[in-house]
C-alpha positions in Angstrom: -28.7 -10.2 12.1 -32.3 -11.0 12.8 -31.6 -13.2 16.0 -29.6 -10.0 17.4 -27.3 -9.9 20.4 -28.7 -10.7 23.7 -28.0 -10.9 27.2 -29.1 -12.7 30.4 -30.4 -11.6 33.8 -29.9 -13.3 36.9 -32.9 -15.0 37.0 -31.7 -16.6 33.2 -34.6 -14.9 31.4 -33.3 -13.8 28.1 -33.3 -9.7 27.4 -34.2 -7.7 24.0 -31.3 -7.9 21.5 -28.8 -4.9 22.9 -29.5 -2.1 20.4 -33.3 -2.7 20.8 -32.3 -1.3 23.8 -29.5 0.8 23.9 -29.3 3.4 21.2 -25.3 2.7 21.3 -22.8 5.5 18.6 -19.1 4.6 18.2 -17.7 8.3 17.8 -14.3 7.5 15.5 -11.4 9.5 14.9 -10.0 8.7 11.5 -6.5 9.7 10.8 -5.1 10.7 7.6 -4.0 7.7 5.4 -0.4 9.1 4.3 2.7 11.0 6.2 2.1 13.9 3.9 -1.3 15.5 3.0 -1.6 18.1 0.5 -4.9 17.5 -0.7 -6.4 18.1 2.8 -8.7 20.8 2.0 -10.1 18.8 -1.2 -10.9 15.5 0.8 -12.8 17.4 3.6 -15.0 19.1 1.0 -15.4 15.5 -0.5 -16.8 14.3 3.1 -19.0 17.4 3.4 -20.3 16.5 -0.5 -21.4 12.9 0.7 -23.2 14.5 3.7 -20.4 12.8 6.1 -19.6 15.8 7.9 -20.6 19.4 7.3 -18.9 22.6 7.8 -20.6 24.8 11.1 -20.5 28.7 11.0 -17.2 28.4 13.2 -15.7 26.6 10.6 -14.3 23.2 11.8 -16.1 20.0 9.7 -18.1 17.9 12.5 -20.3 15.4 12.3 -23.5 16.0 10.3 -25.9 13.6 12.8 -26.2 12.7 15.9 -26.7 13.8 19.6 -23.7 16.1 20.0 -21.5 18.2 17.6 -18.3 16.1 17.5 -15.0 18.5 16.0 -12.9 16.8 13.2 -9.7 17.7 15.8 -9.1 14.7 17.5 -10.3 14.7 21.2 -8.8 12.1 22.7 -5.5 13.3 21.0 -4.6 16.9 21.4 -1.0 16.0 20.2 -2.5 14.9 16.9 -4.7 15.4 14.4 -7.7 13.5 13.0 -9.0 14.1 9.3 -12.7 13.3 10.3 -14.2 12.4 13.5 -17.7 10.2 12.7 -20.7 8.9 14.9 -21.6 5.4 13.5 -24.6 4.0 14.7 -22.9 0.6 16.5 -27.1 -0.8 16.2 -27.0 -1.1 12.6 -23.5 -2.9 11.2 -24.4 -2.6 8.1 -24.7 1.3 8.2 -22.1 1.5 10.1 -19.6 -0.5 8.0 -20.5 1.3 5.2 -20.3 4.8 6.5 -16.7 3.9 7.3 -15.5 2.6 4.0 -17.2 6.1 2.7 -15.3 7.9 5.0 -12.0 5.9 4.6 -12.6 5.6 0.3 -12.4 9.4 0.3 -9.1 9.7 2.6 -7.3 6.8 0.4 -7.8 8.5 -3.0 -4.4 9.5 -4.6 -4.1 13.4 -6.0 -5.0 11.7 -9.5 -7.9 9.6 -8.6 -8.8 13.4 -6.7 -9.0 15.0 -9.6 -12.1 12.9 -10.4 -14.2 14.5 -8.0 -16.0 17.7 -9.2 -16.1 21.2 -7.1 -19.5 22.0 -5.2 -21.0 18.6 -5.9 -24.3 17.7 -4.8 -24.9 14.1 -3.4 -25.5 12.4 -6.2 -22.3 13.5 -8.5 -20.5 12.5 -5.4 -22.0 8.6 -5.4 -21.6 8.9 -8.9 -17.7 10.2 -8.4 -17.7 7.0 -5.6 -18.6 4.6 -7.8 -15.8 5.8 -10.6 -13.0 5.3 -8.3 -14.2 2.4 -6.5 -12.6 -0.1 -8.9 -8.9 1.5 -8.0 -9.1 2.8 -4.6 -11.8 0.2 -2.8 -8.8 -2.3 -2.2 -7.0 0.7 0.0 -10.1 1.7 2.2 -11.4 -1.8 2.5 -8.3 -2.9 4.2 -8.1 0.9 6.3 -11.3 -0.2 7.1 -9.8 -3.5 8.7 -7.1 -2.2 10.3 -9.6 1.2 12.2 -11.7 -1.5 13.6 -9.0 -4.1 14.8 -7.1 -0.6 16.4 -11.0 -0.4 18.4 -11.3 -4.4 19.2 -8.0 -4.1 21.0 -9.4 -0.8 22.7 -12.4 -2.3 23.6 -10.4 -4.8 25.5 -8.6 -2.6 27.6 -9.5 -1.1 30.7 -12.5 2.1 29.5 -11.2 5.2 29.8 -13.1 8.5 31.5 -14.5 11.0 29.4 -17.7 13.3 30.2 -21.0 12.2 28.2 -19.0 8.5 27.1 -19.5 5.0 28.2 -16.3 4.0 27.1 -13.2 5.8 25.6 -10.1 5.0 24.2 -7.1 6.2 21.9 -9.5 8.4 19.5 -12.7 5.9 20.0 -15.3 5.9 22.2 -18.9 5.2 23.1 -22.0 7.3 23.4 -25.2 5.9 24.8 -28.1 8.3 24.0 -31.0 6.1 26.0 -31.6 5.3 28.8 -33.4 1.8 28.6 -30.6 -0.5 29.7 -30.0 -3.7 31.7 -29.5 -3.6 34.6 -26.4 -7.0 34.7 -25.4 -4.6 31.2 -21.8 -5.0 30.9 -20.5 -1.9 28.1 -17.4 -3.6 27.3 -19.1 -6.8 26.0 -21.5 -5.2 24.1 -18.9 -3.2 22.8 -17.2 -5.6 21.4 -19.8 -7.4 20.1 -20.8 -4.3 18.3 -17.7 -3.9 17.0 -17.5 -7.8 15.9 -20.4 -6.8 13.9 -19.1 -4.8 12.2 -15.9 -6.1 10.9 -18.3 -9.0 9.8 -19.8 -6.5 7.8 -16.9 -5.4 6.0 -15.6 -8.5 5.3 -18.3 -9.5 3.4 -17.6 -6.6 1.3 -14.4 -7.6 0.8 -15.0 -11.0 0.1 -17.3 -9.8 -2.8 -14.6 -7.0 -4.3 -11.8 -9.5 -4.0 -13.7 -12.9 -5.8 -12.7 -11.6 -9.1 -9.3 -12.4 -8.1 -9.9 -15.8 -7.1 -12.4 -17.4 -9.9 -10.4 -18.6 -12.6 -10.1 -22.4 -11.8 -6.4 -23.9 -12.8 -6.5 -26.8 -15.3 -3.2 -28.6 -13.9 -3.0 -30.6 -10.9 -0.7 -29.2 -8.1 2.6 -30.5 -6.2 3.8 -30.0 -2.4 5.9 -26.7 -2.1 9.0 -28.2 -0.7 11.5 -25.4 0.2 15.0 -25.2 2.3 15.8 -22.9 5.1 13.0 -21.8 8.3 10.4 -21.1 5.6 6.5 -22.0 6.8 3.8 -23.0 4.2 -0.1 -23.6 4.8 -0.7 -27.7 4.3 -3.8 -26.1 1.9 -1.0 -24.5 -0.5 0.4 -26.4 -3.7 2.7 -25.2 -6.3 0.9 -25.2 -9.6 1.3 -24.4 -13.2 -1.8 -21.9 -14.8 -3.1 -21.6 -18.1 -3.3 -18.0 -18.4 -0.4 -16.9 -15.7 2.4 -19.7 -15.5 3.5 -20.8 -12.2 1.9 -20.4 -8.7 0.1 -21.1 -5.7 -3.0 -23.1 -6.1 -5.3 -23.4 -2.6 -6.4 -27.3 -2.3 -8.6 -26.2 0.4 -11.0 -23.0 0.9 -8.6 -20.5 3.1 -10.2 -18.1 5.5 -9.8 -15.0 6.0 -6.8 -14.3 8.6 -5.1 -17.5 7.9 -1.0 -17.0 7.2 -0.3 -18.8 3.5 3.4 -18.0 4.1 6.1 -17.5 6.5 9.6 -17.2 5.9 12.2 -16.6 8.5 14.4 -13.2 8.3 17.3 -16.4 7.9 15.8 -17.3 4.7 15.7 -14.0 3.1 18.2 -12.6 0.7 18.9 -9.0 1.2 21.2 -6.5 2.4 21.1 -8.4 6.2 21.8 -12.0 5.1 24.6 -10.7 3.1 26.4 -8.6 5.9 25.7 -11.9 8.1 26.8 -14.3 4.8 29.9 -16.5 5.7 30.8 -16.6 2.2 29.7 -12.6 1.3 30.5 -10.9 4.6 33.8 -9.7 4.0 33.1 -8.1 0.9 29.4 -6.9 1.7 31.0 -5.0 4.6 33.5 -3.2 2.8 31.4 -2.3 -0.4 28.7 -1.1 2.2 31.9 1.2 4.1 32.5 2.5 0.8 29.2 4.0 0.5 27.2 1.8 -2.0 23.9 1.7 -1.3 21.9 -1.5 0.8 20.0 -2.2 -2.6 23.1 -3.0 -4.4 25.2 -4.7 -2.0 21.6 -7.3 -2.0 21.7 -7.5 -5.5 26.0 -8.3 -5.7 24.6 -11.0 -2.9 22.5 -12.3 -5.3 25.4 -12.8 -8.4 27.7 -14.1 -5.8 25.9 -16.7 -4.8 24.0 -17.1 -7.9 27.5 -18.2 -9.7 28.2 -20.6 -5.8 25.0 -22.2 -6.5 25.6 -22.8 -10.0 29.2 -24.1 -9.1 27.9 -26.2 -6.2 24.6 -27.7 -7.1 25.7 -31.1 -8.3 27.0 -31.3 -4.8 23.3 -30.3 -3.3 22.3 -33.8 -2.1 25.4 -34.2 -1.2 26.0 -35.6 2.5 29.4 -33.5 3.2 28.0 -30.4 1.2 27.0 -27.3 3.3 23.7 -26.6 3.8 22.0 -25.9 0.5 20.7 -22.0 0.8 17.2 -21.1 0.7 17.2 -18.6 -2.1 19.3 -21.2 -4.4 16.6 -22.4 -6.1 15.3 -19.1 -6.9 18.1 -17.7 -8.4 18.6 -20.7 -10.4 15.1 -20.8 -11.9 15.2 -17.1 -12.2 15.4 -16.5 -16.2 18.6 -16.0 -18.0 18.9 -12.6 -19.1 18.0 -13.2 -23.0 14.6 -14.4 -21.8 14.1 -11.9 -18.8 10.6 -9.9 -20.2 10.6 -6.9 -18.3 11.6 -3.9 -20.5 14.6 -3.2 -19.5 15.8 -5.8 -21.0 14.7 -5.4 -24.3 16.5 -4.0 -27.6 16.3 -0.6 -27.9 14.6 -0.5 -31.5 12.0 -2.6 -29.2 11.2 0.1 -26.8 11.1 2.7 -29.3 8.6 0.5 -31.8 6.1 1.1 -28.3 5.6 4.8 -29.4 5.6 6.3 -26.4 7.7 9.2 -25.2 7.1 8.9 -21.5 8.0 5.0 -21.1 11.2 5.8 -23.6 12.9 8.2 -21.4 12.0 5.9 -17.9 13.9 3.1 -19.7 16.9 5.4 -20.9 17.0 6.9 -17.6 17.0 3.6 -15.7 20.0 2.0 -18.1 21.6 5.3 -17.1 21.7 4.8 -13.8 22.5 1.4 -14.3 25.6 2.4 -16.0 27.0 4.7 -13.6 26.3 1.6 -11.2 28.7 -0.1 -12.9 31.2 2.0 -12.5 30.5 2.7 -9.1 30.8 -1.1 -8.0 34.4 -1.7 -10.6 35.8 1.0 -8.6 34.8 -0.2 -5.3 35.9 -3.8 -6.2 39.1 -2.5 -7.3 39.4 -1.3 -4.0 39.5 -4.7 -2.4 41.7 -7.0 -1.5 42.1 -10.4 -4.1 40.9 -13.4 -1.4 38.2 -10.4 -0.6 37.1 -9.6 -4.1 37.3 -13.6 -4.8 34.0 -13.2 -2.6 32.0 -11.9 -6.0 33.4 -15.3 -8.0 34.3 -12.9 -10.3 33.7 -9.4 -12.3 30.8 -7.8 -11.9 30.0 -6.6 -15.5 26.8 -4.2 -17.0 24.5 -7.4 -17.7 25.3 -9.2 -14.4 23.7 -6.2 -12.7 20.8 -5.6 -15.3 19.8 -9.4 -14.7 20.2 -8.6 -10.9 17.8 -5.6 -11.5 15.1 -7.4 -13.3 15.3 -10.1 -11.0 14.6 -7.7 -7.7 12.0 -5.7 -9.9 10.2 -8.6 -10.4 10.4 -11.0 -7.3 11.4 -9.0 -4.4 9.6 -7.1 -2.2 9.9 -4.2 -0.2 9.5 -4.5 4.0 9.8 -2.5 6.2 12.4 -4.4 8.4 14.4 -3.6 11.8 17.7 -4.9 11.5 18.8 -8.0 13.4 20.4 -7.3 17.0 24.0 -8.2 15.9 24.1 -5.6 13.2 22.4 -3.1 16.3 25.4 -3.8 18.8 22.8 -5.4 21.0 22.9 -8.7 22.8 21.3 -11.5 21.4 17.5 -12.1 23.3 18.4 -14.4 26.1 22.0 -14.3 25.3 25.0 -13.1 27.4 25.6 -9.1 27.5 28.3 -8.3 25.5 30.8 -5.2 25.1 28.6 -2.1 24.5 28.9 -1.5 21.1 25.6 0.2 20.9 26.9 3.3 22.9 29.1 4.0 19.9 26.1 4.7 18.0 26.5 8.2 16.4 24.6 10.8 18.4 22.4 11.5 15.6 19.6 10.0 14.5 19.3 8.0 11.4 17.7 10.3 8.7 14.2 9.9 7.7 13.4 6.4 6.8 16.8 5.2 8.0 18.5 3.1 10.3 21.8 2.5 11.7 23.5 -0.7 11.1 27.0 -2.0 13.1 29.9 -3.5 10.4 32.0 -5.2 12.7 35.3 -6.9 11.6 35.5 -5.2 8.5 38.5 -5.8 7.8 40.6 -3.6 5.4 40.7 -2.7 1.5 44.8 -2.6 2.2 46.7 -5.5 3.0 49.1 -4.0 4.8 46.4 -1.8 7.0 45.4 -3.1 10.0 41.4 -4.4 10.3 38.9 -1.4 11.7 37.1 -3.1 14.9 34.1 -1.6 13.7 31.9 1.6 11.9 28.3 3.0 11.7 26.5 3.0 8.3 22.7 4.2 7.7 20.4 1.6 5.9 16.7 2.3 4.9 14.0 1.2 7.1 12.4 0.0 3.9 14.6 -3.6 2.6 14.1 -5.6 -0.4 14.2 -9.0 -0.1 14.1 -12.4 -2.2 11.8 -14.4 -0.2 11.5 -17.9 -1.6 8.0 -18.6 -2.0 6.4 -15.2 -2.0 8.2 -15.2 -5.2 6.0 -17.8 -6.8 2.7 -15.2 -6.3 0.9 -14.1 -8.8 -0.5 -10.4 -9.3 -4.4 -9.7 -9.3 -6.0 -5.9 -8.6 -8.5 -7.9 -6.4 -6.3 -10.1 -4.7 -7.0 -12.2 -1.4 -3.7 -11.5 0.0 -2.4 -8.9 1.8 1.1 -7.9 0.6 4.0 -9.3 2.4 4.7 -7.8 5.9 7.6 -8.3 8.4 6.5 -9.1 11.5 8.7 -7.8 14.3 8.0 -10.7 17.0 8.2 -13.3 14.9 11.3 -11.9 13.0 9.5 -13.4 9.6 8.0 -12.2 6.6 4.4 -13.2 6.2 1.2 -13.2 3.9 -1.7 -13.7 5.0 -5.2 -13.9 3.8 -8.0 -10.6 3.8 -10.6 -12.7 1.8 -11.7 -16.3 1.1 -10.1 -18.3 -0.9 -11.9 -21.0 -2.2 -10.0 -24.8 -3.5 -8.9 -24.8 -6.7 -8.1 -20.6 -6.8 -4.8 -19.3 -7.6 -3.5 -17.7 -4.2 -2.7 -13.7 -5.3 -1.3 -10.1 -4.0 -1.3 -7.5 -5.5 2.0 -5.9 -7.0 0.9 -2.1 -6.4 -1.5 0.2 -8.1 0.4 0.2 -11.0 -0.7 1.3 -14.8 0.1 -1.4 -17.5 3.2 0.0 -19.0 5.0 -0.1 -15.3 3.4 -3.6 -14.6 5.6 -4.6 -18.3 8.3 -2.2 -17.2 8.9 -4.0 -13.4 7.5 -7.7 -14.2 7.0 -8.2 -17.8 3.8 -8.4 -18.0 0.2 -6.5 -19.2 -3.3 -7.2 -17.5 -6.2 -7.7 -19.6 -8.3 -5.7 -17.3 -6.6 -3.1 -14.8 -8.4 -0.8 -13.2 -5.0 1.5 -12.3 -4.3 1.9 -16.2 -4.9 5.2 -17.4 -3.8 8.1 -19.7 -1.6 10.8 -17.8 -1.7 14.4 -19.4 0.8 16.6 -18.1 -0.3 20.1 -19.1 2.6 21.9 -17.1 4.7 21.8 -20.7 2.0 24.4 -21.6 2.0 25.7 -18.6 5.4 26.7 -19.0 5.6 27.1 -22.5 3.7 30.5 -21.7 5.9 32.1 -19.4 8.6 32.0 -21.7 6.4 34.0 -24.7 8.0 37.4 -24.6 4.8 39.2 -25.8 4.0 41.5 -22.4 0.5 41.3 -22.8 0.1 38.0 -23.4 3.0 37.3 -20.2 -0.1 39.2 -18.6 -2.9 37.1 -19.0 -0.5 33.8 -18.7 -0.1 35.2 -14.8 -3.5 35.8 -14.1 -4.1 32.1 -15.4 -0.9 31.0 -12.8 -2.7 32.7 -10.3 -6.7 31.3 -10.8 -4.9 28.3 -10.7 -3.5 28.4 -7.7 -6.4 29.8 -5.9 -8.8 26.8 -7.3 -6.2 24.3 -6.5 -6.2 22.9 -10.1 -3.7 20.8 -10.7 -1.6 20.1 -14.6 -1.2 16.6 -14.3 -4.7 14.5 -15.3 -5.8 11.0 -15.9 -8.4 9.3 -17.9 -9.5 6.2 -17.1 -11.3 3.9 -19.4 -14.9 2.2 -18.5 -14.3 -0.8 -16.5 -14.3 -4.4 -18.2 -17.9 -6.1 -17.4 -17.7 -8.9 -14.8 -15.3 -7.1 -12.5 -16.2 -6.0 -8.8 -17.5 -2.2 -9.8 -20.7 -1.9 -7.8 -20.1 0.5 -5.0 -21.2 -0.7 -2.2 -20.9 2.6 0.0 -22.8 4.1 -3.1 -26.2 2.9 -1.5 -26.2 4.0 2.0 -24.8 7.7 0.6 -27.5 7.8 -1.8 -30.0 6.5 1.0 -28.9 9.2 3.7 -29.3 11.8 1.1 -32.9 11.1 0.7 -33.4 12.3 4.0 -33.0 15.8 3.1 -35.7 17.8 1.6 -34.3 18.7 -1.3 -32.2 15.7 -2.0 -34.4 14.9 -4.4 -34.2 17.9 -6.7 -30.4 17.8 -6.6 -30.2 14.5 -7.7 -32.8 15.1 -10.6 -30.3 18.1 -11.8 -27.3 16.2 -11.4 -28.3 14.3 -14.4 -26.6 16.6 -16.6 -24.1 17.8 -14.5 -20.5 16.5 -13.7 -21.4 13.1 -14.7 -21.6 13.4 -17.9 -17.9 13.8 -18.4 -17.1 10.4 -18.0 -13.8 9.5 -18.5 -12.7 12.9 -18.5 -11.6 14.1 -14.9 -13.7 17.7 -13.3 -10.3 18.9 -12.9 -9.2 18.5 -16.6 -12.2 20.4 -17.3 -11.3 23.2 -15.3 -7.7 23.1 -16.6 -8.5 23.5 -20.4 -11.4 26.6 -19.2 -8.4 28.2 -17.6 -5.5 27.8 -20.2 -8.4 28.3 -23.2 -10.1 31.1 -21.7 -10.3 33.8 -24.9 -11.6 36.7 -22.4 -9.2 36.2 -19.9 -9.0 33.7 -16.4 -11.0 35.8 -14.6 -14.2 35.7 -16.4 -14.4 31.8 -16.5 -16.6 30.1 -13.6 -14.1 27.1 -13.3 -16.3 25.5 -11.2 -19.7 25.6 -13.5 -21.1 22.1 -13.9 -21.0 21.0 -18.1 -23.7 22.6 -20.0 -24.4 25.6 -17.3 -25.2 28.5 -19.2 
């Protein structure tokens, strides 16, 4: 940014760039990245190991530079509490961007990508431990990084806030001028902003660079319009397009920004739990199967082999001019693969899954057909229960592989949002509509359990004939739906994808995807499907990855672990303890992961790496500790610190207590 930010006086004589001028800090309150956080204590001590925050005699982590001591309890916030509170130097963006995706690539890490970082680390087996999980966990904190600064552009815009010492404060952010050579026409709120602009500009760049692996294999077959039914919105730059290497999907004509929506589809147009309570050929059968207590997920997926077999029965009628509206999802569900060519493993033969070799993926497929079956009976029962010209809704008996072909199909193409339910299933007038009996006031008193919600069947009707129709009744319903959205559907997977995943936006009452990166023409338009090792990826989708930086090898050492307290020796019962117990007290876990080396040509560098490594340097001994580092942790590669300290513990031959768990390899 050599040309800098600059302002005007009255007299129209231009001014020094801003932070010539104004040594301007953003102090930041970063929250915790999950609900529940066990590791806590383990990702603060990772923050004080990259020099991010250090740990005063009092005890509470604050901010290692800067004018003031900031606490890591949130100030602006007494009701809640931050994991770190940082001072980032709003003059330099580039710092300041990478400071936060430090901050925010430590808070996202999983307790298995944890285990890769090593106990009383100096700075450089930090970077080191940085750049390992950068590949899996730089996705996460680049888009937390995204979503922290948006939160402080929509607080810059608001009306500043008092605090003492601040120019500006606001919901956990604020701003701290430590000069006193300003303008005097300065306005704080503009520069703020522009500061901040900076910034995200910053890390999008970054995220352009980690996410152009996913967008650089060119497809070799030329493209056709998307042309879908139903209140479903596609970008004019989006063709459907057959791939060498991945089969069908979107193709980007044109380069797509960053920002831009690439699909929209209206909650009309999706198939779940909703659209079959609404359905005027489903209703009546989705409302009593749902009364009867089967679960939102299944009465979505009996949607889908109703009107799977009504599409099949009706689609030489499609064009025609006195045939019903043809429904959005029908041509999904009649492209979707028959059962016999379904890939995901589920639907293999079991001599298949067995030829794989391994235990763990076995029993998950056993376990799943399990379940399967008792859904079976589950759902004959309940259709038992229902009236003929009600149970004429499902076109028919809903058998073992009707249901495994309805798993694989929501495994593999639906997605999971997290989705109010529409005002008529609330009791609640339509918006702008007439008011309407209060039906909402029957509501049960309690709240919906965690994660739930409640949901209005009206008209149910009645399993009996001869019983008269209830008016209505209260069910719960997860917060968290899975829908068939035609066109998200036709997305492929990539670790470093462009897209963000699919999202229900409240206002517009749509499911959408939008871009985080560029995508250039000629790219095939990705998401990505989860952080998800390569036998899950063939498990859910039916596929394997060449390269995926999630795949690993889990060891589960609590077997072991176990295996001891049940030896009926007393001594040895003894020692077993004392090893329960130094466990315990380090905070080692049993379950590990190693990770191969990354494939060349993927986005490993770290770009947070750097400016650790850099702030380091300023310390006196930085130096020295980085020399010894050399053979310290890092030469354990793929093995995690934590595994280390496991086997020490469970291997000891003098006993738990007379192992240093925490003794870098090769310390005498």
């Amino acid at each position: 940014y050599a040309e800098g930010v600059r302002t005007g006086n009255d007299q129209g004589n231009p001014c020094l760039p801003f932070y010539e001028l104004s040594p301007m800090w953003f102090q930041v309150d970063l929250p915790w990245q999950y609900d529940v956080e066990p590791r806590s204590a383990e990702k603060t001590q990772a923050l004080v190991d990259l020099g991010l925050i250090y740990c005063s005699d009092e005890g509470p982590c604050v901010e290692q530079k800067g004018a003031t001591d900031v606490s890591a309890e949130t100030p602006n916030d007494p009701s809640k509490e931050a994991a770190v509170t940082l001072r980032i130097e709003a003059t330099n963006p580039t710092k300041a961007a990478r400071k936060l995706i430090a901050a925010l690539l430590v808070l996202v890490l999983t307790d298995l990508e944890l285990c890769f970082w090593p106990p009383c680390s100096t700075n450089s087996e930090a970077c080191h431990t940085l750049v390992q999980v950068w590949p899996c966990a730089g996705r996460r904190a680049l888009l937390a990084a995204l979503r922290v600064i948006h939160g402080w552009q929509e607080c810059a815009k608001q009306p500043a806030g008092a605090i003492i010492g601040a120019l500006f404060s606001c919901k956990g952010f604020s701003v701290v001028n430590d000069g006193n050579k300003r303008t005097s026409n300065d306005d704080t709120s503009t520069e703020v902003q522009e500061a901040l602009a900076a910034v995200a500009k910053e890390v999008q760049c970054i995220i352009d660079v980690f996410c152009a692996p996913g967008v650089q294999r060119q497809h070799m077959a030329k493209g056709c319009k998307l042309e879908m039914c139903g209140d479903i919105w596609v970008h004019p730059s989006v063709d459907v397009c057959t791939f060498d290497f991945c089969g069908r999907g979107l193709l980007a004509t044109e380069t797509l920004s960053p920002g831009k929506d690439v699909l929209r589809v209206h909650e009309t147009s999706l198939l779940n739990v909703f659209s079959a309570l609404s359905s005027r050929h489903f209703g009546k059968a989705a409302k009593l199967l749902m009364s009867d207590g089967l679960h939102a997920d299944t009465i979505a997926m009996l949607f889908a082999i109703s009107e799977r077999r009504r599409c099949y029965g009706d689609y030489s009628k499609k064009t025609s001019a006195d045939q019903e509206p043809w429904p959005p999802w029908g041509d999904l569900l009649l492209q979707s693969p028959a059962l016999s060519d379904t890939p995901q493993l589920l639907a293999w033969p079991f001599e298949a899954v067995v030829a794989l070799g391994d235990t763990q993926v076995l029993k998950v497929v056993q376990d799943a057909q399990t379940s399967l079956w008792q859904l079976v009976r589950q759902v004959s029962e309940s259709q038992r229960r229902l009236s003929p010209d009600v149970a004429a809704c499902l076109r028919g008996p809903v058998e073992f592989d009707d249901l495994l072909w309805a798993r694989c199909l929501f495994d593999s193409r639906a997605v999971a949002i997290n989705m109010e339910a529409p005002a008529s299933l609330q009791g609640l007038p339509p918006s702008g509509g007439e008011s309407v009996p209060p039906l909402s006031e029957t509501r049960p008193r309690e709240a919906a359990g965690h994660g739930l919600q409640w949901l209005l069947l009206q008209n149910i009707g009645s399993k009996d004939k001869e019983a008269l129709p209830k008016a209505a009744c209260w069910v719960q319903c997860p917060l968290q739906v899975s829908s068939l959205a035609p066109g998200v559907d036709l997305l492929n997977h990539s670790a470093n994808a462009p897209c963000t995943s699919p999202t229900f936006c409240s206002q517009r009452r749509a499911l959408v995807v939008s871009t985080v990166a560029s995508v250039p023409a000629g790219a095939n338009i990705c998401i990505c499907y989860g952080a998800l090792q390569n036998w899950e990826l063939l498990l859910y989708y039916g596929f394997c990855p060449e390269n995926n930086p999630h795949d690993r090898i889990v060891i589960c050492l609590d077997d072991d672990v176990q295996a001891s307290e049940e030896h009926e020796d007393e001594n040895f019962n003894t020692v077993e303890a004392a090893r329960q117990v130094v466990m315990q007290l380090h905070g080692i876990p049993t379950d590990h992961a190693l990770w191969a080396p990354p494939a060349p040509g993927l986005a490993t560098e770290c770009p947070v790496s750097k400016f650790v490594t850099e702030e380091a340097e300023a310390v006196a001994d930085a130096a020295a500790s980085m020399a010894a580092a050399v053979h310290g942790w890092q030469l354990l590669g793929p093995i995690s610190p934590q595994l280390l300290r496991c086997l020490r513990v469970l291997l000891s031959e003098d006993g738990p207590q007379a192992v240093d768990v925490s003794a870098p390899p090769g310390a005498a």
